[in-house]
N, C-alpha and C positions, 0 to 999 in steps of 0.2 A: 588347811583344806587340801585335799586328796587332788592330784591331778591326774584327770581322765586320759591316759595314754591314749587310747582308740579315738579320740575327738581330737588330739593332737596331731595325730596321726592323718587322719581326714580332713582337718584343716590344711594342714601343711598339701596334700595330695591336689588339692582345690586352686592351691595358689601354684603349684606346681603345673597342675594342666591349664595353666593360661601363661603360659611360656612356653611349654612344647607339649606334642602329643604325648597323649596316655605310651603311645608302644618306646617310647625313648626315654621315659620314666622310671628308674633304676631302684629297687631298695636302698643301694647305696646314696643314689642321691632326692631320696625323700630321710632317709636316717641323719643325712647330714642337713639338710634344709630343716630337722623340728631339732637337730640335738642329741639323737636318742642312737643307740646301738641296735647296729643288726640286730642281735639278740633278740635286744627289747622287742623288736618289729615281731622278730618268728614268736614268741611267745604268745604275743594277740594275734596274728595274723597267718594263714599258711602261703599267701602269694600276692599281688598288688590286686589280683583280681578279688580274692579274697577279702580285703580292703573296699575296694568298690562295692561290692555284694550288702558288705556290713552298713558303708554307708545307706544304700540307697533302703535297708531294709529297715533303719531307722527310721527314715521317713514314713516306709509305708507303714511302720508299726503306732507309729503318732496319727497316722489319718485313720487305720483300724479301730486304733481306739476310738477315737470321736465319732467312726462310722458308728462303732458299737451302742458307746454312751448314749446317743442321740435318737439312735433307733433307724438313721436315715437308711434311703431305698438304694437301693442298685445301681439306677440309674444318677441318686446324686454322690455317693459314693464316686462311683467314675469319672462325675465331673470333675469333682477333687482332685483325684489322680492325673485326670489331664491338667487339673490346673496347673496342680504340684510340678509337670513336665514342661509349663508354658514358663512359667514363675522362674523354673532354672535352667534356659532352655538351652546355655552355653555347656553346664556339667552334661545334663543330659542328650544331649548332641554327641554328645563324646563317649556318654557309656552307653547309648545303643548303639553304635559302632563298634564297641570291643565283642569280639567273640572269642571264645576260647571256653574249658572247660569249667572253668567255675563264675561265669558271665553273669552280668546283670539281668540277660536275656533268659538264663536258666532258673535263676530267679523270678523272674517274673511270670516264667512258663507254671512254677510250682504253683505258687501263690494263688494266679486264676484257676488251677483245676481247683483247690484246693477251696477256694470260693464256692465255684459253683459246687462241688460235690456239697459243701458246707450248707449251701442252700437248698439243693434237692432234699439233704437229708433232715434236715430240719422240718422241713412241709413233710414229711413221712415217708418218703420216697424211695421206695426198695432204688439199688445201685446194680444193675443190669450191665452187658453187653452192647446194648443200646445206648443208655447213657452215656457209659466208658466213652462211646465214639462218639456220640454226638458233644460231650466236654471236650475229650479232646479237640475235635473240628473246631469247635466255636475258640478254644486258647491258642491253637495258632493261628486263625483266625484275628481274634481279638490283636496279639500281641504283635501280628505282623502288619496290621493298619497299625497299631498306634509306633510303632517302628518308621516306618514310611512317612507318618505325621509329623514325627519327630525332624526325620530325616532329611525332609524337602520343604520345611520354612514353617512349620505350625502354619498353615494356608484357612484351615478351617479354626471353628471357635471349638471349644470344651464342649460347648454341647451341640455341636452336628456332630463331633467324632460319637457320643453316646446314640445321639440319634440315629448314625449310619450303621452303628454297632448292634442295638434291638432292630433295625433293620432286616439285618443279617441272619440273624439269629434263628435259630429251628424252633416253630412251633413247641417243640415238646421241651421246651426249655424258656419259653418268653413267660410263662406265670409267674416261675420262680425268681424273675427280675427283676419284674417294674413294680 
């Protein structure tokens, strides 16, 4: 059986940030905690942040799927996603705190435009000027409450943050969600 470097690698990273912070976390000493060669590391990976990115984008690719499969809405989608941040709320404490240029947070910035555009266009929905902005507004919108959720105790449940979220939200964008 074939051993998955990159899952190696994420593992190791996982037991690594619960001994010290993500910024004192070295290639060198995630290389020496799984085993593996620098090398090995640059090969899969361009940076630690890089590393984080991949992890977290696994996740979101396993709740897309099921989003997909299932057919589910917007709004339970999202709930997933909070849960998915409740459920591991020590890693994820830790990577919305990193910022730097290849962040979990530019990731996730992609992701939701990349949603909603997904969804306008779907329902037949020319992609405007208008749009543009109102997606934007509503993703850093979106990512900067669930940031803050993250960041000061999960205080509410999975689904007030959704419900605060169509709250929010601009008219010309609440059809293509719920």
């Amino acid at each position: 059986m074939a051993i998955d470097i990159k899952k190696v690698f994420a593992d190791t990273m996982v037991k690594l940030l619960k001994e010290k912070p993500f910024d004192q976390i070295t290639i060198k000493d995630l290389c020496a905690a799984c085993g593996a060669s620098r090398q090995t590391f640059y090969n899969h990976f361009y940076d630690k942040y890089d590393l984080i990115v991949w992890m977290c984008k696994k996740q979101f690719q396993a709740l897309w799927a099921s989003f997909q499969d299932h057919k589910k809405s917007f709004r339970d989608f999202m709930i997933e996603v909070y849960r998915m941040f409740l459920e591991n709320q020590a890693f994820y404490s830790i990577v919305m705190g990193i910022d730097g240029p290849n962040s979990f947070r530019d990731f996730l910035m992609g992701f939701t435009k990349d949603y909603y555009r997904n969804a306008l266009e779907a329902s037949g929905k020319t992609m405007d000027d208008e749009l543009e902005y109102v997606i934007s507004f509503c993703t850093v919108g979106t990512i900067e409450m669930a940031t803050n959720w993250v960041k000061n105790g999960f205080r509410q449940t999975p689904e007030q943050m959704i419900e605060y979220q169509l709250l929010c939200c601009p008219d010309l964008l609440k059809p293509y969600l719920e």
